[in-house]
Backbone as CSV, one residue per row, in Angstrom:
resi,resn,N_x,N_y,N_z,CA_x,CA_y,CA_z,C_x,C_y,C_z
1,UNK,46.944,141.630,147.984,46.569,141.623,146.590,45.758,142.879,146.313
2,UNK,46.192,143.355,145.461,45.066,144.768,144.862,43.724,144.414,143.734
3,UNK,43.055,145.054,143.452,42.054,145.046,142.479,42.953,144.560,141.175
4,UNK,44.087,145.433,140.901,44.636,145.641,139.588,45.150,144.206,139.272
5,UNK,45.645,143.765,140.423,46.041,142.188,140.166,44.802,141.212,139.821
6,UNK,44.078,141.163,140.872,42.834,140.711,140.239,42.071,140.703,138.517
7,UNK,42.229,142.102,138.162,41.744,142.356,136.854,42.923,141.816,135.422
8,UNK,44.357,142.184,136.257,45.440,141.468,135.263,44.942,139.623,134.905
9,UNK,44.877,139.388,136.010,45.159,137.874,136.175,44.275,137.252,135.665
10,UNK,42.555,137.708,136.038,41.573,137.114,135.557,40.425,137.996,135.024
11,UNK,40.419,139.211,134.638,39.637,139.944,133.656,39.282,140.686,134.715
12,UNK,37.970,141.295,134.059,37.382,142.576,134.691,35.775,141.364,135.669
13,UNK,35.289,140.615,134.480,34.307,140.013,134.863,34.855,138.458,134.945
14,UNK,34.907,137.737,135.731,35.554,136.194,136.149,34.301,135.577,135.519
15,UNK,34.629,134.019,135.327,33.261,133.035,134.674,34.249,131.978,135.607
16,UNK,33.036,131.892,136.353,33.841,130.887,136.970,32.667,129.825,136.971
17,UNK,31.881,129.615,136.377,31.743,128.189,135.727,30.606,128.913,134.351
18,UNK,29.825,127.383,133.525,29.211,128.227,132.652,28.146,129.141,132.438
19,UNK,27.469,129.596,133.655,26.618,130.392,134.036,26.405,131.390,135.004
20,UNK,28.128,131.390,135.774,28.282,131.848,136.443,28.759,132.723,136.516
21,UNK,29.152,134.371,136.976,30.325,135.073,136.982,30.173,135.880,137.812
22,UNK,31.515,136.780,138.366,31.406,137.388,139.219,32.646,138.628,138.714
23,UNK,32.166,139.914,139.327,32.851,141.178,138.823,34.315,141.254,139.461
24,UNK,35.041,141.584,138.710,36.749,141.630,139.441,36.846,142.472,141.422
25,UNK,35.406,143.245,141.365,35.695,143.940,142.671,35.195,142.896,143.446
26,UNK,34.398,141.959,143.290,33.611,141.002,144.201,34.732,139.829,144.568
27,UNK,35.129,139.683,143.645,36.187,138.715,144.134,36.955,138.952,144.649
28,UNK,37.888,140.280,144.185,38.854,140.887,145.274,38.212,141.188,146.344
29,UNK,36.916,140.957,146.788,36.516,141.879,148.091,36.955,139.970,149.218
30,UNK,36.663,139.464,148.400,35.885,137.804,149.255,37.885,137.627,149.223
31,UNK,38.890,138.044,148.430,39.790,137.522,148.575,41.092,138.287,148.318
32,UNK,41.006,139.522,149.091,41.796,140.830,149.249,43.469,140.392,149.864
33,UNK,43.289,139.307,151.135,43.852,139.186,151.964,45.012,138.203,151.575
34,UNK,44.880,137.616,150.073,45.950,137.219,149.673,47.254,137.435,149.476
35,UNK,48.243,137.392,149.684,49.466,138.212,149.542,49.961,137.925,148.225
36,UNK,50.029,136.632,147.525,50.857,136.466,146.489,49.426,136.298,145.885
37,UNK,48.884,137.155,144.615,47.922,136.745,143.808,48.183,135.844,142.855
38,UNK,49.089,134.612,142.647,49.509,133.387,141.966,49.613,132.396,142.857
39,UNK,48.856,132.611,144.119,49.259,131.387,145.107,47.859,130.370,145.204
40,UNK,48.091,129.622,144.764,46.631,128.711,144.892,46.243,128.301,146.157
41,UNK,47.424,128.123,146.860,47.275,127.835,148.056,46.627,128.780,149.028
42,UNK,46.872,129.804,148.603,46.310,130.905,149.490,44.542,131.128,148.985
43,UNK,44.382,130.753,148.192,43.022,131.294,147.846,41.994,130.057,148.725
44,UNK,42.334,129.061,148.096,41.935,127.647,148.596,42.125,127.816,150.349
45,UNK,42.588,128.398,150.809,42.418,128.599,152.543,41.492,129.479,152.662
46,UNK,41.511,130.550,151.827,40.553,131.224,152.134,38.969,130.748,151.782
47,UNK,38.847,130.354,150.510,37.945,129.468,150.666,37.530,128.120,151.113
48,UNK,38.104,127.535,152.260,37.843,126.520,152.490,37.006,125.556,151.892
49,UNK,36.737,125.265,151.482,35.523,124.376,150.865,34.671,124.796,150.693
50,UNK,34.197,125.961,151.570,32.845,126.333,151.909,32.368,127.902,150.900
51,UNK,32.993,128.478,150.101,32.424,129.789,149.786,32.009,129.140,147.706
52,UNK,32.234,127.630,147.557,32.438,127.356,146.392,33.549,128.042,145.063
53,UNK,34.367,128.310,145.465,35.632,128.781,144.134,36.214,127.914,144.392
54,UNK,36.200,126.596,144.698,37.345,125.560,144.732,37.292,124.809,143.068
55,UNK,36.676,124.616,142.329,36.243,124.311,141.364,37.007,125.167,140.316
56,UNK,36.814,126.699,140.182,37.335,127.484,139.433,38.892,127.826,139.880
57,UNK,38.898,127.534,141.121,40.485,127.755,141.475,41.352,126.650,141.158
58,UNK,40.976,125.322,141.298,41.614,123.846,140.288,41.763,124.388,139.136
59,UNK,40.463,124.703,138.462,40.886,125.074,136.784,41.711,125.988,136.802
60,UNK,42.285,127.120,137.297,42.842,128.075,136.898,44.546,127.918,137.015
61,UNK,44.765,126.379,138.507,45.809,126.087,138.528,46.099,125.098,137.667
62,UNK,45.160,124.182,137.098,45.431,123.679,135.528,46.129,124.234,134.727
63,UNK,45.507,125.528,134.033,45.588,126.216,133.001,46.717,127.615,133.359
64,UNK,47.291,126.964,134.269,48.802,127.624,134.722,48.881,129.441,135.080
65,UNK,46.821,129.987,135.183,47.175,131.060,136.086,47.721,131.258,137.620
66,UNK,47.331,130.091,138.413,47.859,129.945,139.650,48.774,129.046,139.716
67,UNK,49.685,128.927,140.703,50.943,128.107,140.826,50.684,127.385,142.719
């Protein structure tokens, strides 16, 4: 996954809940190693439970950015 995908998909600055956000390079840094940037599945491994984006990554496969 590149930066540029990152910034297409989910902005420059992410809100990933209502007080929360994080800059398009920070996230691509924690989650570079994705190959398909529409794969939910892939993000959710990478975060295991443990880095907290499981929350914002449900919503986003809700709202039909991830598949």
């Amino acid at each position: 996954m590149t930066l540029e995908n990152v910034r297409e998909i989910f902005g420059d600055t992410i809100q990933l809940s209502k007080y929360c956000f994080i800059c398009a390079e920070d996230f691509w840094e924690i989650f570079k190693s994705v190959n398909d940037p529409y794969s939910y599945d892939e993000y959710t491994a990478i975060d295991n439970g443990e880095k907290g984006y499981k929350e914002f990554l449900d919503r986003c496969k809700e709202e039909g950015l991830l598949r």
